[in-house]
N, CA, C and O atoms as a GROMACS GRO file, in nm:
protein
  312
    1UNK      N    1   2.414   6.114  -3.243
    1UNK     CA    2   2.286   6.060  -3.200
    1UNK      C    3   2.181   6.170  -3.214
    1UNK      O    4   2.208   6.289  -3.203
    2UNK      N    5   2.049   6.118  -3.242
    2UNK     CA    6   1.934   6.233  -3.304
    2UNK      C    7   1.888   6.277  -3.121
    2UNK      O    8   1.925   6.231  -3.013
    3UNK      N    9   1.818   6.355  -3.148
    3UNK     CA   10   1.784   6.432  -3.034
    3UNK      C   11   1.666   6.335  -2.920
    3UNK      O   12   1.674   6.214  -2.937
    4UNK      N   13   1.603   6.362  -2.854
    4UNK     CA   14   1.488   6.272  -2.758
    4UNK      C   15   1.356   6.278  -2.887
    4UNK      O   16   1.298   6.371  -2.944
    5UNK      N   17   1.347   6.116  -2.893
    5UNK     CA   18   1.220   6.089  -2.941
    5UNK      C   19   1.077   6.082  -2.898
    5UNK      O   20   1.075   6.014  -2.795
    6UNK      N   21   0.999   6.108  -2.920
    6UNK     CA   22   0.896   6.110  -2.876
    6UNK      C   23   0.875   5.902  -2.781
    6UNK      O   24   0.859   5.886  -2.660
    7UNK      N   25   0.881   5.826  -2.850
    7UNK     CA   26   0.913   5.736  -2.758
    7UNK      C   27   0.988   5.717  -2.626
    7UNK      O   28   0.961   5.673  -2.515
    8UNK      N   29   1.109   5.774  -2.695
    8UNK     CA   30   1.198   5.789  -2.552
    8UNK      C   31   1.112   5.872  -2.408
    8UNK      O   32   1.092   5.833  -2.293
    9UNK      N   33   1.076   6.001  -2.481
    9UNK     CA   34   1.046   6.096  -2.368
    9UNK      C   35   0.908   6.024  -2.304
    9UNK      O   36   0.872   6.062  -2.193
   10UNK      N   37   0.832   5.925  -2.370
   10UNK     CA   38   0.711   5.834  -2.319
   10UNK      C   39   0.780   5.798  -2.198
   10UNK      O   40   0.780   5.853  -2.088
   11UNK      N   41   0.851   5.677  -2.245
   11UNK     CA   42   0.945   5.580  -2.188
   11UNK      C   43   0.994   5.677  -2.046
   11UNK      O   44   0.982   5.627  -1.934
   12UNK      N   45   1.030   5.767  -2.056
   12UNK     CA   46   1.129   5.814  -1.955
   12UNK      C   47   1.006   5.924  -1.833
   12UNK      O   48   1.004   5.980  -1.724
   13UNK      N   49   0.939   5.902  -1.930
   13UNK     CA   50   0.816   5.963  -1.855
   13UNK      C   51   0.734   5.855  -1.744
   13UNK      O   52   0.682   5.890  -1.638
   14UNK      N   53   0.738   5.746  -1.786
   14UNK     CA   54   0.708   5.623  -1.709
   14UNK      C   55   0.826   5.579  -1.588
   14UNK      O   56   0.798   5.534  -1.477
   15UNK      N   57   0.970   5.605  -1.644
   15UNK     CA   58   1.019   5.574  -1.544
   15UNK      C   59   1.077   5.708  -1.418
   15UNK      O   60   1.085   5.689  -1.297
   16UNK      N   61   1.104   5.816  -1.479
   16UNK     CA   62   1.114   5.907  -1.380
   16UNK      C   63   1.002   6.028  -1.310
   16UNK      O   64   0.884   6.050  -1.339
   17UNK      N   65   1.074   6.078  -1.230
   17UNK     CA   66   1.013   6.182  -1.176
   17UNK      C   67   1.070   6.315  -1.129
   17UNK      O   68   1.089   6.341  -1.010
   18UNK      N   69   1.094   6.389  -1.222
   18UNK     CA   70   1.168   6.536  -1.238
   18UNK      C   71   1.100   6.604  -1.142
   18UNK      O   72   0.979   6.628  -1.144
   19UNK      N   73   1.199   6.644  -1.031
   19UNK     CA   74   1.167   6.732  -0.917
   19UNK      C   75   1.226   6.873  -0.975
   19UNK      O   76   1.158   6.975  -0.970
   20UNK      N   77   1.318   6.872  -1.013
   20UNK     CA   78   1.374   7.016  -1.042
   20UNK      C   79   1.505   6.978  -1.120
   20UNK      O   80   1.569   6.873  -1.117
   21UNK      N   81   1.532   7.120  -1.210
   21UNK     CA   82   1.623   7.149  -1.275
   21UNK      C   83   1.744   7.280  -1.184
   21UNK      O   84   1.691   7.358  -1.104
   22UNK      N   85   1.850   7.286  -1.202
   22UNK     CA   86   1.910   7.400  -1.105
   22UNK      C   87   2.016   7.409  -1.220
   22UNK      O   88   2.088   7.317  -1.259
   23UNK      N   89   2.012   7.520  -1.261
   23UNK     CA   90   2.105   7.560  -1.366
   23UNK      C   91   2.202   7.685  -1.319
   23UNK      O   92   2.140   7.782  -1.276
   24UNK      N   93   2.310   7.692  -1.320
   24UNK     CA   94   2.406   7.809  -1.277
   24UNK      C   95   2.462   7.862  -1.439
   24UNK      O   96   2.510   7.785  -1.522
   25UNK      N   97   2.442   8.004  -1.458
   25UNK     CA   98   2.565   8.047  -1.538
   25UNK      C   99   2.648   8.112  -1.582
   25UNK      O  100   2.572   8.202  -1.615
   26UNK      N  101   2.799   8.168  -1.633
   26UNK     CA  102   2.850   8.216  -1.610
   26UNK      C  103   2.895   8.302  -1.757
   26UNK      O  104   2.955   8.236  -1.842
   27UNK      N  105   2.869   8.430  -1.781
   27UNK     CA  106   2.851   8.450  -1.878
   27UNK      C  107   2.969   8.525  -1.957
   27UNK      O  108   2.970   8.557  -2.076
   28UNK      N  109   3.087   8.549  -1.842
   28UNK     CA  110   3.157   8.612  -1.859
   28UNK      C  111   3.275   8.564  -1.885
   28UNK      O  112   3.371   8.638  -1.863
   29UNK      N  113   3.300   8.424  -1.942
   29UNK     CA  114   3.417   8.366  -1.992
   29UNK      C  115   3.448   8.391  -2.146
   29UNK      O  116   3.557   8.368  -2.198
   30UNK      N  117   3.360   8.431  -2.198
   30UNK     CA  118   3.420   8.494  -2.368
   30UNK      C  119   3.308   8.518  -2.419
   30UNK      O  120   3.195   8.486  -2.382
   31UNK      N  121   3.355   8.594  -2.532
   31UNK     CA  122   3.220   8.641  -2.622
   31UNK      C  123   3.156   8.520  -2.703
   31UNK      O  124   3.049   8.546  -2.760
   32UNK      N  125   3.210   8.386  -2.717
   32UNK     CA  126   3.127   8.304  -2.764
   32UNK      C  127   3.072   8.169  -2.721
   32UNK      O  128   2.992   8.099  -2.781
   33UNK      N  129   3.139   8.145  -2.588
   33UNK     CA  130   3.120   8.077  -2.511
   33UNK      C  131   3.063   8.107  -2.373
   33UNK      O  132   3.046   8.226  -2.349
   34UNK      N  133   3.021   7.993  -2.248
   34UNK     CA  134   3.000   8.029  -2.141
   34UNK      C  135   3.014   7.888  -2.064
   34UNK      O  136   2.980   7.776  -2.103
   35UNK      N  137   3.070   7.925  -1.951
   35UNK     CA  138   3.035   7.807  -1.816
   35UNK      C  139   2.910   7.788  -1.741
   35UNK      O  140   2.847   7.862  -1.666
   36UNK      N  141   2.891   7.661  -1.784
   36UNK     CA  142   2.735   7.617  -1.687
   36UNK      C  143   2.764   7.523  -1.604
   36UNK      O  144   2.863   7.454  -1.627
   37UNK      N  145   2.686   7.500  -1.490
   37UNK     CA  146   2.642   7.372  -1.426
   37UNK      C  147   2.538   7.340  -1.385
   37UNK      O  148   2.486   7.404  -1.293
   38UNK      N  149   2.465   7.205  -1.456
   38UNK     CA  150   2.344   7.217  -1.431
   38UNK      C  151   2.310   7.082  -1.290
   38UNK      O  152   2.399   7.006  -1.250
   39UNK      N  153   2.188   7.080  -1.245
   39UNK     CA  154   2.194   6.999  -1.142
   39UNK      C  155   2.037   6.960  -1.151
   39UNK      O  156   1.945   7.034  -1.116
   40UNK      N  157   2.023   6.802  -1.216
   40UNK     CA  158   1.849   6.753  -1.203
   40UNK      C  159   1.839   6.684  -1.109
   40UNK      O  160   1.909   6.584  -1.108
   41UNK      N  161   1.772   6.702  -1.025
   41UNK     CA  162   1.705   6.651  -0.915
   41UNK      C  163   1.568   6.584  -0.919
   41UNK      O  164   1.458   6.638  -0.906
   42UNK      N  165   1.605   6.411  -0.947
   42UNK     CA  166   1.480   6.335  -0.996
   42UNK      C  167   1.476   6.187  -0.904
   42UNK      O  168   1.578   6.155  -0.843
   43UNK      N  169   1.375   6.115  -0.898
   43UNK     CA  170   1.359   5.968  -0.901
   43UNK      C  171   1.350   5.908  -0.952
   43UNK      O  172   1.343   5.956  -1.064
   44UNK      N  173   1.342   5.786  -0.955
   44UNK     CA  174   1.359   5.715  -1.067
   44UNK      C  175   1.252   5.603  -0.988
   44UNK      O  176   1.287   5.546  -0.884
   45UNK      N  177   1.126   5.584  -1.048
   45UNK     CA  178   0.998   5.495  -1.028
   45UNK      C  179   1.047   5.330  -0.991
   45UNK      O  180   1.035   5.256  -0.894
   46UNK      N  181   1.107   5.321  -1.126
   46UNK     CA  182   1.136   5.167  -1.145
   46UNK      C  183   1.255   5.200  -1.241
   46UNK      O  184   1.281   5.306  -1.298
   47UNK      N  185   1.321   5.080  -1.242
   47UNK     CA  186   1.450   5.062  -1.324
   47UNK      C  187   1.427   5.075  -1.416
   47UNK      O  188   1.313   5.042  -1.452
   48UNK      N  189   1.515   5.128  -1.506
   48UNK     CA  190   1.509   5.134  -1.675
   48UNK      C  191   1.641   5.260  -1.707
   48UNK      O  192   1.672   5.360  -1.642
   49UNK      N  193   1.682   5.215  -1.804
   49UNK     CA  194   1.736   5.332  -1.917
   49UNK      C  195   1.764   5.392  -1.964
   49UNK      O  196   1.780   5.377  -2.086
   50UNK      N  197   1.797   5.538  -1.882
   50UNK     CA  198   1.789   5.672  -1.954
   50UNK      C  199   1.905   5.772  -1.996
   50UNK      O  200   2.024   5.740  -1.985
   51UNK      N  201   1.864   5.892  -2.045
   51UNK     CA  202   2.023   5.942  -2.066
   51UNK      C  203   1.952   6.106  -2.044
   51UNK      O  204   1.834   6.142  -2.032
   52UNK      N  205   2.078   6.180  -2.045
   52UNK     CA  206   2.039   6.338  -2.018
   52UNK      C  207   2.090   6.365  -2.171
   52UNK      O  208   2.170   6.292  -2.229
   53UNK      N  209   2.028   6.484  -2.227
   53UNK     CA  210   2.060   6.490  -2.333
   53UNK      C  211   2.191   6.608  -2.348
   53UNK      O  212   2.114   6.696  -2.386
   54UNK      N  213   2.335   6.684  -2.348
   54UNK     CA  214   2.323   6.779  -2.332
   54UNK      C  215   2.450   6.762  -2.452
   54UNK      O  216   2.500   6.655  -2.488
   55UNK      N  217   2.480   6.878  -2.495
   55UNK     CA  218   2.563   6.934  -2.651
   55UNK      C  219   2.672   7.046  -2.545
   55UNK      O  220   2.642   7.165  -2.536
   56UNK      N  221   2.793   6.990  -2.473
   56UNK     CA  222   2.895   7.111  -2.443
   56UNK      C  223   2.974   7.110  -2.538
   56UNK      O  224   2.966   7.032  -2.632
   57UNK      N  225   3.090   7.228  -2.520
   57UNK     CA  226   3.138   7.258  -2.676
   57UNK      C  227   3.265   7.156  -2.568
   57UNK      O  228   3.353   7.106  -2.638
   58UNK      N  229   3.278   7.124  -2.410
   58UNK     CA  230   3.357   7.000  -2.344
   58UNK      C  231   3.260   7.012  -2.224
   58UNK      O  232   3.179   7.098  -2.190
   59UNK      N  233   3.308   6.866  -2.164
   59UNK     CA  234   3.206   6.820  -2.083
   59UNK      C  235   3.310   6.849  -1.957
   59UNK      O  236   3.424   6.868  -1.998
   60UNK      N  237   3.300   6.855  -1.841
   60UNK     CA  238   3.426   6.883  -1.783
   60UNK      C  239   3.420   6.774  -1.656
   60UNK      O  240   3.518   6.739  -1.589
   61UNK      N  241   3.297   6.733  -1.641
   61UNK     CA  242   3.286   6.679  -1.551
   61UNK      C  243   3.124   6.632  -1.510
   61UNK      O  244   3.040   6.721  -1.520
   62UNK      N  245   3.085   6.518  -1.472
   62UNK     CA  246   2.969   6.461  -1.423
   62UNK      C  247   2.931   6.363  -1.313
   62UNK      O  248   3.012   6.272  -1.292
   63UNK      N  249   2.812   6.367  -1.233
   63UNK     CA  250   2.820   6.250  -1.178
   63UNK      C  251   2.674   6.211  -1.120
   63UNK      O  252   2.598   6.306  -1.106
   64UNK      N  253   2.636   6.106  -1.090
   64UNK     CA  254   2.508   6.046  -1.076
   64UNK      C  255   2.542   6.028  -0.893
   64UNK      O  256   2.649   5.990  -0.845
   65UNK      N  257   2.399   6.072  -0.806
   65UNK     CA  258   2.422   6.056  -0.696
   65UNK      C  259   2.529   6.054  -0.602
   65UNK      O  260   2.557   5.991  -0.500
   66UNK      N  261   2.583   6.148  -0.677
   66UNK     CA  262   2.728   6.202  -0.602
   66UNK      C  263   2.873   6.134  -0.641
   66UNK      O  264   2.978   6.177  -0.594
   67UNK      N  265   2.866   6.030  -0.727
   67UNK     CA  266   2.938   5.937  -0.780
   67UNK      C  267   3.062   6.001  -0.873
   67UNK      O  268   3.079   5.880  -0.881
   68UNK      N  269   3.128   6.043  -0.923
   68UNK     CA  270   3.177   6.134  -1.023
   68UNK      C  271   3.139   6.005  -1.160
   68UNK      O  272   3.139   5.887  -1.126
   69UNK      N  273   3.115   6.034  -1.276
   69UNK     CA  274   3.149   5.967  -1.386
   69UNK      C  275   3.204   6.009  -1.471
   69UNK      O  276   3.190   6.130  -1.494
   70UNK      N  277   3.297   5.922  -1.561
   70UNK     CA  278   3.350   5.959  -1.667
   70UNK      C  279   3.320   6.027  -1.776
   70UNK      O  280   3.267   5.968  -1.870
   71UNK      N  281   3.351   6.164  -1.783
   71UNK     CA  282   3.276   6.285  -1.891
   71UNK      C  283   3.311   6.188  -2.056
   71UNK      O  284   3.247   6.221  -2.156
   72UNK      N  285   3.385   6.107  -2.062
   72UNK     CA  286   3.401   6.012  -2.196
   72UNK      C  287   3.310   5.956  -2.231
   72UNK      O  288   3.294   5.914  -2.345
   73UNK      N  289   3.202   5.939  -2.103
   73UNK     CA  290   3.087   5.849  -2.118
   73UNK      C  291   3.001   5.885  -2.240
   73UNK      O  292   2.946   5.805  -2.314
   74UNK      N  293   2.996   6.054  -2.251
   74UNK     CA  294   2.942   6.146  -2.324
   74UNK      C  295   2.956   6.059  -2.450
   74UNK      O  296   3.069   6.026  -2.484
   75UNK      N  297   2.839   6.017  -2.528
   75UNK     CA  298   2.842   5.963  -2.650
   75UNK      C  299   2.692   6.031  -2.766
   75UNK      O  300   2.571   6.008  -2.760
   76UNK      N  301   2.772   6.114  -2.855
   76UNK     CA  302   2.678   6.216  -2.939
   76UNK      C  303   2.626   6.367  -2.807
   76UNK      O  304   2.676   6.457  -2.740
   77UNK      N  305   2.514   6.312  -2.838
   77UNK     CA  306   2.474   6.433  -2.749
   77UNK      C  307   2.428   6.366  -2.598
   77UNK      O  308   2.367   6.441  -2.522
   78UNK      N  309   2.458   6.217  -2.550
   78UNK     CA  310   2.384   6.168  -2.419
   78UNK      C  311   2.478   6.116  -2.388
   78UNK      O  312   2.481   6.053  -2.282
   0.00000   0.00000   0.00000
């Protein structure tokens, strides 16, 4: 899947509201890799749509409002 379109990021601009990003990371697991966890802290206006965009080399784990979801969900890069 291609990266966020300028439509999309309209679109997603209408429906959310990005309070913060919280990124942890860990730099010391190999020379070409690293462990992150990131944490967005947003609202959501009105219903609609959206996806996070992110590229791990594995996803290990995710979840929406505390929910865990299935890291399979991961389809391309969202």
């Amino acid at each position: 899947m291609s990266v966020l379109t300028r439509d999309e990021a309209q679109t997603r601009a209408q429906i959310l509201d990005v309070e913060r990003y919280t990124i942890a990371l860990d730099l010391t697991t190999g020379e070409e890799t690293f462990d992150s966890a990131t944490a967005i802290r947003f609202t959501a206006r009105v219903a609609g749509d959206t996806f996070v965009e992110v590229k791990p080399a594995t996803l290990r784990s995710i979840s929406l409002d505390g929910q865990p979801l299935d890291p399979a969900l991961l389809d391309g890069n969202r």
